[in-house]
N, C-alpha and C positions, 0 to 999 in steps of 0.2 A: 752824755749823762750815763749810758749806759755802761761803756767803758770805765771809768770813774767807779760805778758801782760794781762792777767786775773785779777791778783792781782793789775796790774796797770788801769784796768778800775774799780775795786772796790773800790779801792782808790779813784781816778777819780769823783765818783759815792758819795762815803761819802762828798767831799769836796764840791759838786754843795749843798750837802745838808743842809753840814754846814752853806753852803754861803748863800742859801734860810733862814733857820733858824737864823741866824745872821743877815740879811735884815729885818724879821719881825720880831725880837727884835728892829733893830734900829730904825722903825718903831712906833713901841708900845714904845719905850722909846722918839721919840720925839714929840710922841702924849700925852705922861704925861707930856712932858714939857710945853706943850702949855696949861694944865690945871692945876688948882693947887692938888699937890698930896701929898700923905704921904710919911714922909721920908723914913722908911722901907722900903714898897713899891720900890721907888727910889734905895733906897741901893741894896736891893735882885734884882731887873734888873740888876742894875750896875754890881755884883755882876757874876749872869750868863750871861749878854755879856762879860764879861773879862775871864769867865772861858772857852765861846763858841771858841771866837776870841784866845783864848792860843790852843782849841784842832783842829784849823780851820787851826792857822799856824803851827801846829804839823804835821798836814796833809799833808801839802803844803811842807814842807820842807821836809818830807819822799819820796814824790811820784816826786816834780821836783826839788828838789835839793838846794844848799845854795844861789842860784841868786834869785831867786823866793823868799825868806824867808826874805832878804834884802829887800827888794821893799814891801814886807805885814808888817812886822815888823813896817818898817817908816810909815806906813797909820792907822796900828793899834793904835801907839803913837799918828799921828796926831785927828784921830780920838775919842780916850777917851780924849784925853787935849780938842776938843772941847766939849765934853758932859760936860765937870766938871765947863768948864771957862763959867758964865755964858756973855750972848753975841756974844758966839761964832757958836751960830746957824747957822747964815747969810754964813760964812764958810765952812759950812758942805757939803751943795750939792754941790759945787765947787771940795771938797776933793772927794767925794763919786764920782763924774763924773772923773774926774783923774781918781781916784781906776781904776774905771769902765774900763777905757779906758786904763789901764796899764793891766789889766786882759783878754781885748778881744783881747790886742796883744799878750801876750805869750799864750792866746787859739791859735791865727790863726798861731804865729809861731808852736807851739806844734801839729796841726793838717798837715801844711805844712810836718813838720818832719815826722807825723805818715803815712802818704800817699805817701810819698818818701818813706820809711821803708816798705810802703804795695806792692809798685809797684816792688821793688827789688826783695820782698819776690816774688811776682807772676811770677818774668819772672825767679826765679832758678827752681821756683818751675814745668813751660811751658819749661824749655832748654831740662831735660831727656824725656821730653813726643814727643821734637819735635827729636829727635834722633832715638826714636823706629819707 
């Protein structure tokens, strides 16, 4: 179990990173949109935020399951259709505030759970100790 939960804070761990890494791509990519840039350029972004966002919900769908990969999937879609559509800037922080806010609830349900799981663990773990 412990392992398990090891591996699941590594996990855990790589996807804040991805998500960090993926924020400052989307960043740097809508900072070249607001100036005029080379296509290349554009395309190699595009390019690795799509490869970021493929191993970001590879992540996501290993560590919390197929509910979680449903809900990033549709953000990830909605998300490049606005990078590509031009005009659909105005869109984005609205979607990205969503994300946002669909992502700090399954944190705070997910931390609810791990803290219920932690308190269990403590009091099997206080029952032989309070018997000696």
């Amino acid at each position: 179990a412990f392992a398990s939960e090891s591996k699941q804070k590594r996990m855990q761990d790589k996807i804040q990173l991805l998500e960090a890494k993926i924020q400052e791509l989307e960043i740097e990519n809508s900072t070249l949109n607001k100036k005029p840039a080379y296509a290349a350029d554009q395309a190699q972004l595009h390019r690795r935020m799509k490869e970021l966002q493929r191993r970001h919900n590879e992540f996501r769908r290993l560590l919390l399951g197929p509910t979680a990969t449903a809900a990033g999937m549709t953000h990830s879609a909605a998300f490049l259709s606005s990078t590509l559509v031009p005009g659909a800037e105005m869109t984005f922080p609205n979607l990205q505030e969503e994300q946002q806010q669909r992502e700090l609830c399954l944190l705070r349900r997910r931390l609810e759970e791990l803290e219920t799981m932690q308190q269990q663990q403590l009091e099997e773990l206080e029952a032989p100790l309070q018997r000696e």
